[in-house]
C-alpha positions as CSV (number, residue, x, y, z in Angstrom):
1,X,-24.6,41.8,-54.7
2,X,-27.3,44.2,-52.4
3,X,-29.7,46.2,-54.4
4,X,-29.9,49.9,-54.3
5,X,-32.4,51.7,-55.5
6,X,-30.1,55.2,-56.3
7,X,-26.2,55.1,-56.6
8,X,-24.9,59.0,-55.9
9,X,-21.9,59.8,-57.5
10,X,-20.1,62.2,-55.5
11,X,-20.5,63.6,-51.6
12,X,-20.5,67.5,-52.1
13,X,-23.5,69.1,-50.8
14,X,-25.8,68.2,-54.0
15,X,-24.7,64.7,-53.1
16,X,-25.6,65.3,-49.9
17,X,-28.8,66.8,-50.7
18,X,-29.4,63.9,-52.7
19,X,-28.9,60.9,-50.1
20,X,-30.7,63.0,-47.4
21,X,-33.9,63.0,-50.0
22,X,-33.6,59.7,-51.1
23,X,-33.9,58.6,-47.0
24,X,-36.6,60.8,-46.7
25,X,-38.1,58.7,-49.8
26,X,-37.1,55.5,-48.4
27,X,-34.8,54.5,-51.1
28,X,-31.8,52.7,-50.8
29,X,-28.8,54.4,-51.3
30,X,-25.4,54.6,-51.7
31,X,-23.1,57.4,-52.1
32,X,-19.3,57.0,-53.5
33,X,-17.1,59.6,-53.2
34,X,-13.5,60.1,-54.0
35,X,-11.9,62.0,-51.9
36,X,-13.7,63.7,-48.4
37,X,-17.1,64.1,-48.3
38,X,-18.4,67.5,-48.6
39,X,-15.9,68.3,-51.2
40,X,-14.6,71.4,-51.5
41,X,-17.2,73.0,-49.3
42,X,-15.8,72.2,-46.3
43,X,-12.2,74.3,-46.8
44,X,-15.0,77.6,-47.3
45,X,-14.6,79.3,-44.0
46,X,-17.6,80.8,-43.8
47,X,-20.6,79.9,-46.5
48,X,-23.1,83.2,-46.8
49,X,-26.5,83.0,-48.2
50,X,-26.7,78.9,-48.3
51,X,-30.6,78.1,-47.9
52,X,-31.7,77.4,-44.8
53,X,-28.6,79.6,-42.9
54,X,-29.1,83.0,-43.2
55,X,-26.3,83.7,-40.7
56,X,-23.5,81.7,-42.5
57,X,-22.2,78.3,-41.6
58,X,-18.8,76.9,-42.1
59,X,-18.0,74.7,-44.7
60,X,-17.3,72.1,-41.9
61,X,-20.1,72.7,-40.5
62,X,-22.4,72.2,-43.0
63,X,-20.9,68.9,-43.6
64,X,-21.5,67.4,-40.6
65,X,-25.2,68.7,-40.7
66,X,-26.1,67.1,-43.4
67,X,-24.3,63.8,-42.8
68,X,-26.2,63.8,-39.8
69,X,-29.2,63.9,-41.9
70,X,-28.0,60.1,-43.8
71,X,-29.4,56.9,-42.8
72,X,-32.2,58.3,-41.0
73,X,-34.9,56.8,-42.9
74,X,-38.4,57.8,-44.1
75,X,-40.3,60.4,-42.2
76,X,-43.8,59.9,-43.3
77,X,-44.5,57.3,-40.2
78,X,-45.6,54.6,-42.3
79,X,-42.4,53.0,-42.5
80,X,-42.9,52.5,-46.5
81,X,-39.3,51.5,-47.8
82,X,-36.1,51.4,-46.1
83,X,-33.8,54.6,-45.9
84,X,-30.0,54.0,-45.9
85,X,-28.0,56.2,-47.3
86,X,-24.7,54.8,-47.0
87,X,-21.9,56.3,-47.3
88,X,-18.6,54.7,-49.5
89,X,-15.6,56.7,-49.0
């Protein structure tokens, strides 16, 4: 069985959130979700006032930002711990 340091219960955008940190960290991670990730976010048209997009972003959209965001690892350039927040689906 492979350890994992965090175990994320569900890919909405606090999910996401949660596995993009937990790379930054270096953790090891694992997210499960049900159904599509994002959740119901991505059916929202157009999301108004979401931090960080003052212009709006799709739901969509802001999905594939932030799975962009997964796996990359920790950005403090020491290499301490190994990001990899994969994704079950």
């Amino acid at each position: 069985m492979e350890h994992r340091d965090l175990i994320i219960i569900g890919a909405d955008p606090a999910g996401l959130s949660a596995g993009i940190y937990a790379d930054y960290y270096g953790l090891r991670s694992i997210i499960f979700e049900e159904n599509i990730p994002g959740g119901l976010a991505v059916e929202i048209p157009l999301l108004e006032d979401y931090p960080g997009f003052h212009e709006g972003i799709s739901g969509r959209g802001l999905r594939y930002g932030m799975g962009r965001g997964l796996g990359r690892g920790p950005r403090d350039g020491r290499g301490a711990g190994r990001g990899g927040g994969g994704r079950k689906g």
